[in-house]
C-alpha positions as a Python dict, from the first residue, in 0.01 Angstrom:
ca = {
    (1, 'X'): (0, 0, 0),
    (2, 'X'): (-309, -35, 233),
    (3, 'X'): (-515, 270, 268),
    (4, 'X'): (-730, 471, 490),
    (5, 'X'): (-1039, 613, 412),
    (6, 'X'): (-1181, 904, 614),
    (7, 'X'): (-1527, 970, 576),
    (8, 'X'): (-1665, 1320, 599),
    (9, 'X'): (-1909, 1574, 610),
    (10, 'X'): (-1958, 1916, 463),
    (11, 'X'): (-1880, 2082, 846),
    (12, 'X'): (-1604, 2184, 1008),
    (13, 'X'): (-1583, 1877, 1203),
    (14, 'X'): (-1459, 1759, 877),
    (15, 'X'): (-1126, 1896, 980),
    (16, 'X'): (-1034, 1746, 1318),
    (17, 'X'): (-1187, 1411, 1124),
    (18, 'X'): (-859, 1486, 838),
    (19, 'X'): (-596, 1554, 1087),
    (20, 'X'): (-678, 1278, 1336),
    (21, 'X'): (-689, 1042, 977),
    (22, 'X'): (-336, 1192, 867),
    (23, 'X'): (-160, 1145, 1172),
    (24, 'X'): (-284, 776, 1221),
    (25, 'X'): (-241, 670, 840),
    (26, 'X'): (151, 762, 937),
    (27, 'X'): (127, 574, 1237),
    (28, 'X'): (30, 291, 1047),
    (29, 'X'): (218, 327, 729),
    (30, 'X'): (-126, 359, 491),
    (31, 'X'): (-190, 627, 228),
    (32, 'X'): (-519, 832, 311),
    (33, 'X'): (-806, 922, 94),
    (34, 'X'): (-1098, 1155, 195),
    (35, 'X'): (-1447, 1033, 92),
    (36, 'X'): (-1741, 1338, 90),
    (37, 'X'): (-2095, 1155, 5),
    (38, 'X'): (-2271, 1453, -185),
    (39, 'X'): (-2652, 1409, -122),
    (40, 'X'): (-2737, 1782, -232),
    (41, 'X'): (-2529, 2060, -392),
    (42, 'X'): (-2353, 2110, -81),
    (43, 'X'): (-1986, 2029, -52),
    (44, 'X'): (-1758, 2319, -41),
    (45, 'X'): (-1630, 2315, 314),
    (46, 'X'): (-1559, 1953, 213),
    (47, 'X'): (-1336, 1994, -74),
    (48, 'X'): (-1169, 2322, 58),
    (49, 'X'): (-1066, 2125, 365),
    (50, 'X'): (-927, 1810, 211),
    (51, 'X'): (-743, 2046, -68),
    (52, 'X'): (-625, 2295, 242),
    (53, 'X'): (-459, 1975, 397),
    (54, 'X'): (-343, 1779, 117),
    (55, 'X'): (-561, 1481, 124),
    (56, 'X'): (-710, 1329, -191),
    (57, 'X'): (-1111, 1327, -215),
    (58, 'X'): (-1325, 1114, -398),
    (59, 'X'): (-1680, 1235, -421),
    (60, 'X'): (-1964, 1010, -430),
    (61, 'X'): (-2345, 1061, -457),
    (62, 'X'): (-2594, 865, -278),
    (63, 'X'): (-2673, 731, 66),
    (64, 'X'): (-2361, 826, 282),
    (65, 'X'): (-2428, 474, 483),
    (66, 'X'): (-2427, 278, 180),
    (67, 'X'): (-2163, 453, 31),
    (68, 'X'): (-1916, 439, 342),
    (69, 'X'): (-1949, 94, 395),
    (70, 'X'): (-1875, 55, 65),
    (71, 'X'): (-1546, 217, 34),
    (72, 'X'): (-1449, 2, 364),
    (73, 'X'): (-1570, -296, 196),
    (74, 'X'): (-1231, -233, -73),
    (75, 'X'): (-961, -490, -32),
    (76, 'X'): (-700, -289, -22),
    (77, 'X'): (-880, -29, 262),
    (78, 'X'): (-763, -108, 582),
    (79, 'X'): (-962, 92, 811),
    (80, 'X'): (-1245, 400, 802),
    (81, 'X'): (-1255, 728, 984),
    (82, 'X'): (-1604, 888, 1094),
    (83, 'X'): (-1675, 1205, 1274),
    (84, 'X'): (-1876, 1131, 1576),
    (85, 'X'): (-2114, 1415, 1536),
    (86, 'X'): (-2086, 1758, 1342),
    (87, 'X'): (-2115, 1959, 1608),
    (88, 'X'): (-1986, 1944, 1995),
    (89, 'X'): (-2372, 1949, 2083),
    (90, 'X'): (-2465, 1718, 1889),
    (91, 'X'): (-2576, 1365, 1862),
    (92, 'X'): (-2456, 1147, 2170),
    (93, 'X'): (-2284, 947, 2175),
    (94, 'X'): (-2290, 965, 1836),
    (95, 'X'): (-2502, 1018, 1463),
    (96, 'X'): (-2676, 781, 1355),
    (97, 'X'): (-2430, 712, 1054),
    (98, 'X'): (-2107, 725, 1253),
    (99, 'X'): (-2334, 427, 1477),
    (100, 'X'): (-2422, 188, 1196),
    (101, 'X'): (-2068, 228, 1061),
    (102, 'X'): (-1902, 102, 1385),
    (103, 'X'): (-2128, -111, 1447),
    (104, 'X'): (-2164, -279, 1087),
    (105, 'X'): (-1792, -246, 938),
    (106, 'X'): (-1567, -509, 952),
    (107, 'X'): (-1299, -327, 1005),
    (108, 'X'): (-1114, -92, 1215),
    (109, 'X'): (-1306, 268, 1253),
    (110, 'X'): (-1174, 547, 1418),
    (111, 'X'): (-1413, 721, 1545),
    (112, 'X'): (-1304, 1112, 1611),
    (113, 'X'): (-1513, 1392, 1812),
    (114, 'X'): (-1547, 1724, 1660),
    (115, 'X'): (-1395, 1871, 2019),
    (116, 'X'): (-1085, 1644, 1918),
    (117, 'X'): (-708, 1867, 1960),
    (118, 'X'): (-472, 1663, 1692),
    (119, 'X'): (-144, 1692, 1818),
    (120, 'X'): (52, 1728, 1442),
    (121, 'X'): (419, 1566, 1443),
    (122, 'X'): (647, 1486, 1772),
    (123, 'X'): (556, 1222, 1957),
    (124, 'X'): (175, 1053, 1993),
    (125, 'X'): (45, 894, 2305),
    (126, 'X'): (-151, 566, 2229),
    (127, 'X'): (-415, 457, 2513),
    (128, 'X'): (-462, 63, 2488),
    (129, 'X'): (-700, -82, 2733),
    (130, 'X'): (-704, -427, 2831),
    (131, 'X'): (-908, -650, 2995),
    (132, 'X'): (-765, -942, 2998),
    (133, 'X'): (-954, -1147, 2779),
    (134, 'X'): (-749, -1330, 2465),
    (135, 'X'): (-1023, -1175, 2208),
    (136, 'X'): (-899, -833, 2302),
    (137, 'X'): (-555, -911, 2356),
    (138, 'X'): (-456, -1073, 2037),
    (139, 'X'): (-660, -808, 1856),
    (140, 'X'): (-437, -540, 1981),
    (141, 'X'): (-123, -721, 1926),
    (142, 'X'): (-212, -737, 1567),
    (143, 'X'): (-259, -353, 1546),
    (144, 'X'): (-7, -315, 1745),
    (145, 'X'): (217, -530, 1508),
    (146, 'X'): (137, -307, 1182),
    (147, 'X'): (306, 26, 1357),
    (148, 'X'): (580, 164, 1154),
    (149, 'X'): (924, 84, 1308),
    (150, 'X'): (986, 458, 1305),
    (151, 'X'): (636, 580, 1460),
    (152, 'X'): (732, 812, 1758),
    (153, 'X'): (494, 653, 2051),
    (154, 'X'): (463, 612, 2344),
    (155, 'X'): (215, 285, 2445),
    (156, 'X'): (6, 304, 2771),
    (157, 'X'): (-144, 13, 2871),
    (158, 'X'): (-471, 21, 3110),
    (159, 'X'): (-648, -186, 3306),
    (160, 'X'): (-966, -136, 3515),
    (161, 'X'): (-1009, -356, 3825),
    (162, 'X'): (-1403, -457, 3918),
    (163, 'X'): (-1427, -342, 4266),
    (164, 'X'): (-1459, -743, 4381),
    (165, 'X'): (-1205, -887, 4197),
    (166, 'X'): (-894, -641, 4291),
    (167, 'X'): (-547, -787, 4371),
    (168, 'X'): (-470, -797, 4753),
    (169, 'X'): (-159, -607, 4688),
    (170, 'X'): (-300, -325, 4513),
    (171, 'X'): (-342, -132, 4825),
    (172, 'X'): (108, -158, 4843),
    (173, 'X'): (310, 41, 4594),
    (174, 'X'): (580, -134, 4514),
    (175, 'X'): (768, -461, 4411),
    (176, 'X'): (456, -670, 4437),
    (177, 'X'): (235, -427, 4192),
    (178, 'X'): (563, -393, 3973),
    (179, 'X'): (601, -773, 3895),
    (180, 'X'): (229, -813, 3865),
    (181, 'X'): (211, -525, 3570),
    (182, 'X'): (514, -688, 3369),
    (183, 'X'): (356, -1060, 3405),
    (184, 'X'): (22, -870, 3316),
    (185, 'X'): (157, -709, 2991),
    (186, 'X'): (382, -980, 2913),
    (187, 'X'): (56, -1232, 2901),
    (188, 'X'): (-202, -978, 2725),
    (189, 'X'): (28, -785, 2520),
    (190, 'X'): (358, -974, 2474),
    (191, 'X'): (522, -609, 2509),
    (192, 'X'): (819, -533, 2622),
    (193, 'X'): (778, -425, 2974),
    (194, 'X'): (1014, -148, 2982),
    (195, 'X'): (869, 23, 2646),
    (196, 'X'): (488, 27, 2777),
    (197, 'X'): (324, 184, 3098),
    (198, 'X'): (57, 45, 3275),
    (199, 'X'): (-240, 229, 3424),
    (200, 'X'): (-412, 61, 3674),
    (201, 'X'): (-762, 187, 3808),
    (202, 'X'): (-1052, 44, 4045),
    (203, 'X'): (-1399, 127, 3945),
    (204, 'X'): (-1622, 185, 3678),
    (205, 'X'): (-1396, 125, 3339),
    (206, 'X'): (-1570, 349, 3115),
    (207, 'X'): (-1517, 647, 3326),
    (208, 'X'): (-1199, 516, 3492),
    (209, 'X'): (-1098, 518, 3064),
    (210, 'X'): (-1207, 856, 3013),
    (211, 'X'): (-1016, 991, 3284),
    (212, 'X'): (-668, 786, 3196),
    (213, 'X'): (-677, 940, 2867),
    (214, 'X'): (-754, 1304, 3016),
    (215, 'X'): (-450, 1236, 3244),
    (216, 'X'): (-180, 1072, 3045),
    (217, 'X'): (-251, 1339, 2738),
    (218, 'X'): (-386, 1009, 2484),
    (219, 'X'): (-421, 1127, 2129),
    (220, 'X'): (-575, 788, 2084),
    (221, 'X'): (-758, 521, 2231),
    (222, 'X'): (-745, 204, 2054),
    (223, 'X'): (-966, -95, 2190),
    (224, 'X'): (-1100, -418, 2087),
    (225, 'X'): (-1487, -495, 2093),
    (226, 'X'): (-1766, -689, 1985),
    (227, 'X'): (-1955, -442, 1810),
    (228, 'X'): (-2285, -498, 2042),
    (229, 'X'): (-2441, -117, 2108),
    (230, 'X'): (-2694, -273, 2349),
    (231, 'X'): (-2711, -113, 2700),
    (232, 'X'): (-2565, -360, 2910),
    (233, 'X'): (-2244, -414, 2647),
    (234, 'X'): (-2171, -90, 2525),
    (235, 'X'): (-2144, 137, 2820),
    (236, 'X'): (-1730, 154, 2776),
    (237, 'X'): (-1758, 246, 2390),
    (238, 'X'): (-2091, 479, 2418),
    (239, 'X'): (-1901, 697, 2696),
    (240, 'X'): (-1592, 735, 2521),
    (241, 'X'): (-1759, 806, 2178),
    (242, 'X'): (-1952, 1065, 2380),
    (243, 'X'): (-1739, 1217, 2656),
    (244, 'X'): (-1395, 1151, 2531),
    (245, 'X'): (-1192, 1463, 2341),
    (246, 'X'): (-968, 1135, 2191),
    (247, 'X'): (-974, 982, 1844),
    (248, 'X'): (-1134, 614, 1934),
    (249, 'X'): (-980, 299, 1704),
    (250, 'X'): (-1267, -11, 1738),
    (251, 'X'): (-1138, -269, 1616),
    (252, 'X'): (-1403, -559, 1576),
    (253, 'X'): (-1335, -871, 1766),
    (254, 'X'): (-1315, -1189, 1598),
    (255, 'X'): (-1599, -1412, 1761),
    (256, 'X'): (-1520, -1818, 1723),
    (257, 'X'): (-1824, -1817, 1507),
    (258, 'X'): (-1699, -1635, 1262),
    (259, 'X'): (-1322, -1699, 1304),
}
């Protein structure tokens, strides 16, 4: 079985960091472990959280950088959970570990904010934004593909329009905008249309984001990118790590370079 590792901290961000971790390890079939990188004597909140909610710890001492790309770096992990800060104040968009992490690992990391409200059991809403490129789009099918055929979710698509480049029917509700949004996910998701909603906003697509997933109710945002925190690439991922309340799933995109 493929695991999960959630890194955390000795705070009580720790917690939202374990729930978000449980609910998406079911999601995705994986076991979970909890990983607590012990630099001093501290580590109580740690250990009484992951016992609290039933998740298995390992402890490890050294650099908590080294040390979480290290457990990601295991064959059989799958993916890595980070807090984005330990405190609601903190950090923005995020600490400087929970950066390097997303920005080094080679796999999926969910990235959670210690304002994050886990809904526990009944159904999940999953926020997939699309922009239709084919990096992004066969990276989600993939993810997509690994859901449990029991997982209780409902899939809502987005898409953010440039304000140049919008459809001239987008101004009509309607037939026209309806067959546009099933050829749309049909071509960047190969989902079936009548199992997945489609947002469609015109504007600036990290805050357009940010306010889908305040007004659909997301527990999580899952979205493909090229792990590039420079100013001009990251503005979608930097908002949402700092102004979103929802779990955030990167998942690295694989550049032909390295394909």
């Amino acid at each position: 079985m493929s695991e999960l590792v959630a890194a955390i901290d000795d705070s009580a961000a720790a917690r939202p960091v374990l729930l978000a971790a449980r609910e998406i390890a079911r999601m995705f079939g994986d076991s979970l472990e909890a990983l607590y990188v012990q630099e001093d004597e501290a580590g109580r909140t740690a250990k009484d959280l992951a016992t609290a909610l039933d998740v298995p710890l390992t402890v490890r001492r050294g650099d908590p950088l080294t040390e979480i790309l290290a457990a990601a770096s295991a064959d059989d992990v799958r993916g890595i959970v980070v807090g984005a800060r330990r405190f609601p104040s903190g950090a923005r968009p995020a600490s400087r570990v929970a950066l390097e992490v997303i920005r080094s690992c080679q796999k999926p990391v969910i990235v959670v904010p210690p304002t994050a409200t886990v809904r526990t059991g009944g159904t999940h809403r999953l926020l997939v934004p699309l922009d239709g490129q084919g990096e992004t789009a066969s990276a989600m099918r993939a993810l997509l593909a690994r859901l449990v055929p029991d997982a209780k979710l409902e899939i809502i698509a987005a898409h953010v329009f440039e304000p140049d480049n919008v459809p001239p029917f987008s101004d009509q509700a309607g037939h026209e905008t309806d067959a546009w949004s099933q050829e749309f996910l049909q071509r960047w998701l190969a989902a079936d249309t009548t199992d997945v909603a489609l947002e469609l906003r015109v504007g600036n697509a990290a805050e357009a984001l940010r306010d889908i997933a305040q007004e659909v109710d997301a527990d999580v945002i899952a979205m493909g990118w090229k792990q590039q925190l420079s100013p001009s690439r990251s503005q979608v991922v930097s908002t949402l790590v700092a102004e979103s309340n929802v779990p955030l799933v990167l998942v690295p995109l694989v550049t032909p370079s390295t394909a």
